[in-house]
C-alpha positions in Angstrom: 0.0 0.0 0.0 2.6 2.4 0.9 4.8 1.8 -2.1 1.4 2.5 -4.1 1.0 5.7 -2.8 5.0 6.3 -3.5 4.6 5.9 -7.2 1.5 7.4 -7.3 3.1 10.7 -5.7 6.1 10.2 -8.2 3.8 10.0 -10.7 1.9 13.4 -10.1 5.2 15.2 -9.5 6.4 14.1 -13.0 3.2 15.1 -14.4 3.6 18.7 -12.6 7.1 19.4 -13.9 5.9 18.3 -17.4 3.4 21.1 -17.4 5.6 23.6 -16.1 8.2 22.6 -18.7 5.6 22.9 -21.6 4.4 26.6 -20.1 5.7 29.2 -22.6 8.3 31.9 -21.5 6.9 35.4 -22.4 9.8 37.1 -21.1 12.7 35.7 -23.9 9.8 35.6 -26.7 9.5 39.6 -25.5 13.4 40.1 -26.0 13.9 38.2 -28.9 10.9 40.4 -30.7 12.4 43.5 -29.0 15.9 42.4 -30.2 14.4 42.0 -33.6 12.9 44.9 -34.3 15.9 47.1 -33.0 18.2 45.2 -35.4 20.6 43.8 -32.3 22.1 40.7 -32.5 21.9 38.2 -29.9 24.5 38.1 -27.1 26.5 34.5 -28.2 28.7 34.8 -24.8 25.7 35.8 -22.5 23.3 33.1 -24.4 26.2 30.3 -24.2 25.6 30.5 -20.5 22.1 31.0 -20.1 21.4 27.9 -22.4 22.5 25.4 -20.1 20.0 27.3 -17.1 17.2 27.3 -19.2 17.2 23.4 -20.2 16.1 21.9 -17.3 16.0 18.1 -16.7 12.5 18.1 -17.6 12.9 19.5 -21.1 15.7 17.4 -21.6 13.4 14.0 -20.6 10.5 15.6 -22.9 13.0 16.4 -26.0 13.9 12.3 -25.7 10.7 11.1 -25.1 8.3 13.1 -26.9 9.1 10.9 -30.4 7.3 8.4 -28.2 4.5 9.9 -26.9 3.6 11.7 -30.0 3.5 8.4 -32.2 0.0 7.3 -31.1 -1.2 10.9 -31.7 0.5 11.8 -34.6 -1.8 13.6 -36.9 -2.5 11.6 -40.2 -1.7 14.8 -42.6 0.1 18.3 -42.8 -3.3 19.8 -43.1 -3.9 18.9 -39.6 -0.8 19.8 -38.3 -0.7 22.6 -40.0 -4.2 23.6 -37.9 -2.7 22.6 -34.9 0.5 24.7 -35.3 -2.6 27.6 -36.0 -4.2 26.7 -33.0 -0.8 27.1 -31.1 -0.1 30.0 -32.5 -3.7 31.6 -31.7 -2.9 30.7 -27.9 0.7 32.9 -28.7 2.6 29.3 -28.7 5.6 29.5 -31.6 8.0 27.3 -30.3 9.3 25.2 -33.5 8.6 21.9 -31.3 5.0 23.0 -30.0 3.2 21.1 -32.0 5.3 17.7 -30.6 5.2 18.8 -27.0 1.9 19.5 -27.1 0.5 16.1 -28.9 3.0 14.3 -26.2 1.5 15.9 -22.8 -1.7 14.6 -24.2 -0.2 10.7 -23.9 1.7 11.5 -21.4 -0.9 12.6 -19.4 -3.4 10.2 -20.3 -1.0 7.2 -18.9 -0.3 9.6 -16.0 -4.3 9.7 -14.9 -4.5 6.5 -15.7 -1.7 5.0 -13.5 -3.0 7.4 -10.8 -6.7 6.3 -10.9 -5.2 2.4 -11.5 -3.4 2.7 -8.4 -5.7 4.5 -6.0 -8.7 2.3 -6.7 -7.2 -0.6 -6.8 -5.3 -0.3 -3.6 -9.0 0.6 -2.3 -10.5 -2.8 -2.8 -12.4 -1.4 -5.2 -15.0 -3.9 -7.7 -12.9 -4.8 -10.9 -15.7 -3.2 -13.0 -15.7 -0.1 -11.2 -12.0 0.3 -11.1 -11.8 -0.3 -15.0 -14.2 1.9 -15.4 -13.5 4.7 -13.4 -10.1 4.3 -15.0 -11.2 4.3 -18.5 -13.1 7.5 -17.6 -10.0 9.6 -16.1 -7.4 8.4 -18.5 -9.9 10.1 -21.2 -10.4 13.1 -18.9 -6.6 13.8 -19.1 -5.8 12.7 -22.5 -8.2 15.8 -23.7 -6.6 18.1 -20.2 -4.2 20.1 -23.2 -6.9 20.3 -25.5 -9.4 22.0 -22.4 -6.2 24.1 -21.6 -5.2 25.1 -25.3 -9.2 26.1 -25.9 -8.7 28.1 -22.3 -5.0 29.9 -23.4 -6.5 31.0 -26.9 -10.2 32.1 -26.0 -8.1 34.8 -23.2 -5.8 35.5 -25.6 -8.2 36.6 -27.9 -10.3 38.5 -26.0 -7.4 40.3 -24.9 -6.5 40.9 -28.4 -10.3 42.2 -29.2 -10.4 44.8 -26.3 -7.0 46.2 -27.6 -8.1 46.8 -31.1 -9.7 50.0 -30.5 -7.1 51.7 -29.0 -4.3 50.2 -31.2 -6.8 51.7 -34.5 -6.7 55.2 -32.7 -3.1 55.4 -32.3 -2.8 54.0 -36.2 -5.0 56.9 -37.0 -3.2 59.6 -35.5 0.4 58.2 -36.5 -1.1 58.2 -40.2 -2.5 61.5 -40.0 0.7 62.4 -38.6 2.2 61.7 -41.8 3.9 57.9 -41.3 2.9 55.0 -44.0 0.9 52.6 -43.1 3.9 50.1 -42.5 5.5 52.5 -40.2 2.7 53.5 -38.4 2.0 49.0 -37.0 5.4 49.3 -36.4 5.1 52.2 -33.8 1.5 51.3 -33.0 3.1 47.5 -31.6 6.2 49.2 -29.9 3.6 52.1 -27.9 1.3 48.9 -27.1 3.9 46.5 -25.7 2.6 47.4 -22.1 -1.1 48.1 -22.6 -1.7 45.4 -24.9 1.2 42.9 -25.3 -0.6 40.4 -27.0 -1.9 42.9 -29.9 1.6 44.6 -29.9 3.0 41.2 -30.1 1.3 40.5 -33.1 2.1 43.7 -34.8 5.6 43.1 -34.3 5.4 40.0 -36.1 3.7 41.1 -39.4 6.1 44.0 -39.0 9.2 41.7 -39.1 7.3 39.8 -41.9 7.1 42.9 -44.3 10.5 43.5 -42.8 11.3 40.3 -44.7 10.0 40.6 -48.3 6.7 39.7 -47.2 3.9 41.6 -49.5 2.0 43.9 -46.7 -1.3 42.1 -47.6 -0.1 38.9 -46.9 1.3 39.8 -43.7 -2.0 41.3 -42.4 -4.0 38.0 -43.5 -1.3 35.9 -41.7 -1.6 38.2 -38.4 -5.5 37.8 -38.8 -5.7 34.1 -39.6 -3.5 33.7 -36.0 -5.6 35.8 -34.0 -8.5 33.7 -35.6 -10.9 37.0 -34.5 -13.5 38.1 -37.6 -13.0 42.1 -36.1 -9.1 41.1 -37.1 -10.0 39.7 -40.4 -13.0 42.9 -40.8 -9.8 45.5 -40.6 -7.7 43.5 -42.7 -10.2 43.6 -45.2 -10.9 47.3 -44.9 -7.1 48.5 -44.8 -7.1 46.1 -48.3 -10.3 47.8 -50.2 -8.7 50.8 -49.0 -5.5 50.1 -50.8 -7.2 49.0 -53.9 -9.7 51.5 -54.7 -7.5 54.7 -53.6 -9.7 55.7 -50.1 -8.1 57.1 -47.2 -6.7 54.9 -44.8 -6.7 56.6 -42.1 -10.8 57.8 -42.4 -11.0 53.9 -43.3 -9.1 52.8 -40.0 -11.1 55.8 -37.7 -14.6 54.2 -38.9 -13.3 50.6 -38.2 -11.9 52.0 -34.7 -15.6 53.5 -33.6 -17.3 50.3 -35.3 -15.2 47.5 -32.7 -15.5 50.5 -29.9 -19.4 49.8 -30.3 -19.6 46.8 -30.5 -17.4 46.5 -27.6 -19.8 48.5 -25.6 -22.4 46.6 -26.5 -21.1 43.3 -25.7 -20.2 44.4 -22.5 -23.8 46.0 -21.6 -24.9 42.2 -22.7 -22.2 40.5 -20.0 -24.3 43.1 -17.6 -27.6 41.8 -18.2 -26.4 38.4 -18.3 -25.4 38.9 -14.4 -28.8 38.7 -13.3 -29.7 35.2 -14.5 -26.6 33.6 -13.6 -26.9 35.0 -10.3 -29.8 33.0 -9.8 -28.5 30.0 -9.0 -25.9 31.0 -6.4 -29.0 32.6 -4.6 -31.1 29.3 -4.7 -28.3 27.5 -3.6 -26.4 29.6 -1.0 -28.4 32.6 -0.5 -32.2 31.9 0.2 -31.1 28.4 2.6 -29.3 30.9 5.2 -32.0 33.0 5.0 -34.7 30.7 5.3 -32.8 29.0 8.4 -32.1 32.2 10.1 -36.3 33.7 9.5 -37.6 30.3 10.2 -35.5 28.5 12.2 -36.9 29.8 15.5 -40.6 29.5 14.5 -39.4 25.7 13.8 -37.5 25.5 17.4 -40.9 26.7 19.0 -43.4 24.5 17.2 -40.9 21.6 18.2 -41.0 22.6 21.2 -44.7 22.9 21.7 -45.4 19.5 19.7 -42.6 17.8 22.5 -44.7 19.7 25.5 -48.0 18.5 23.9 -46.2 14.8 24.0 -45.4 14.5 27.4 
């Protein structure tokens, strides 16, 4: 029994530093887009030492098991990785082995929950259909645990994205007006927005770098909307292209767009308000109205008890 419970705590710590290990490190993606954009190369003295700090045992184990784990999950064509590198991405996820750290947690995890669920019921003296079942049931739950988490990382992400838009638009606007092309003016837009909106600024910087690199500037802005995966994204890409083609103004183009997302911000927030009041309803049927019932009625209950127990005797 005790050497159960030993491997099943072995089991969850592995399992914990796995996680950690696959959690994305904002800070060096934020220098190495900062570095980029300023032109600076990267430190090869300072970077020969940090390397070794920064691959931790963990990594190392995933980097030589991973091959394994991913085979059973392994999707069947490119057009499938090539979605799930875009769903990656979308969460703000570009590491180049992603995609095979990602599709390994899944196995690995779903061996992990079921060793742990093996273990505990077993050791419990549990019924052999119960125990295969519960089993069956948990090893499922934490095979889709990266999925629930991925779907978690990219719906904040992209809400975060959304409430930036309007700002990042009005900033556009003015640096347009102010006389900078349209190129120049994402570029400063995503360096002013680095602390107000990283995630916006973040993608910025990236078509930036990609026009930067012989990219046309239309293809760069469908790439930044396709991995934001937002239709406000893909509305302004549209209207900055129709605006380039048929000789409009930009910047009147990108004010109209800015006071259209502004709206519909508003609105969507004055629908999350009137949303409060019906899911506030069940917290008050289940936590509110017993207290209250107990604490108005509980005496009246005490004293008709105690009248009935009187009457008794």
């Amino acid at each position: 029994m005790s050497m159960m419970i030993v491997i099943a705590v072995m089991i969850v710590v592995s399992v914990a530093m796995i996680v950690y290990a696959l959690l994305p490190n904002r800070k060096e993606q934020d220098a190495t887009l900062l570095r980029r954009m300023s032109g600076r190369s990267d430190n090869a003295e300072a970077s020969s030492f940090r390397a070794p700090a920064r691959e931790s045992t963990t990594e190392r184990v995933m980097k030589k098991f991973a091959p394994l784990a991913v085979k059973p999950v392994m999707p069947k064509s490119d057009e499938d990785m090539s979605r799930l590198r875009v769903r990656l991405a979308t969460a703000g996820i570009r590491r180049e082995n992603a995609p095979m750290m990602f599709l390994a947690s899944k196995t690995m995890l779903g061996i992990a929950m079921t060793a742990l669920t093996l273990v505990f019921t077993w050791s419990s003296g549990q019924d052999t259909t119960h125990v295969l079942g519960l089993t069956a049931f948990l090893g499922a739950i934490g095979f889709l645990l990266p999925d629930v988490w991925l779907w978690m990382g990219t719906k904040q992400r992209s809400e975060k994205v959304r409430n930036g838009l309007p700002d990042s638009l009005d900033l556009m606007v003015i640096s347009v007006e102010a006389g900078l092309g349209l190129d120049a003016a994402i570029q400063r837009v995503g360096e002013e927005m680095r602390t107000a909106h990283p995630e916006l600024s973040e993608e910025m910087v990236i078509a930036t770098l990609e026009t930067q690199m012989g990219v046309p500037r239309s293809e760069a802005l469908h790439n930044m909307a396709a991995r934001t995966g937002l239709s406000e994204m893909k509305a302004l890409v549209a209207v900055i292209s129709q605006a380039e083609k048929f000789g409009t103004s930009v910047a009147k183009a990108l004010r109209n767009q800015a006071d259209s997302m502004r709206v519909k911000r508003r609105l969507k927030a004055e629908e999350r308000a009137q949303k409060t009041t019906v899911k506030l309803m069940l917290p008050l049927v289940l936590f509110i109205f017993p207290a209250i019932f107990v604490v108005l009625l509980g005496p009246a209950m005490l004293q008709i008890y105690r009248m009935f127990v009187k009457g008794a005797i």
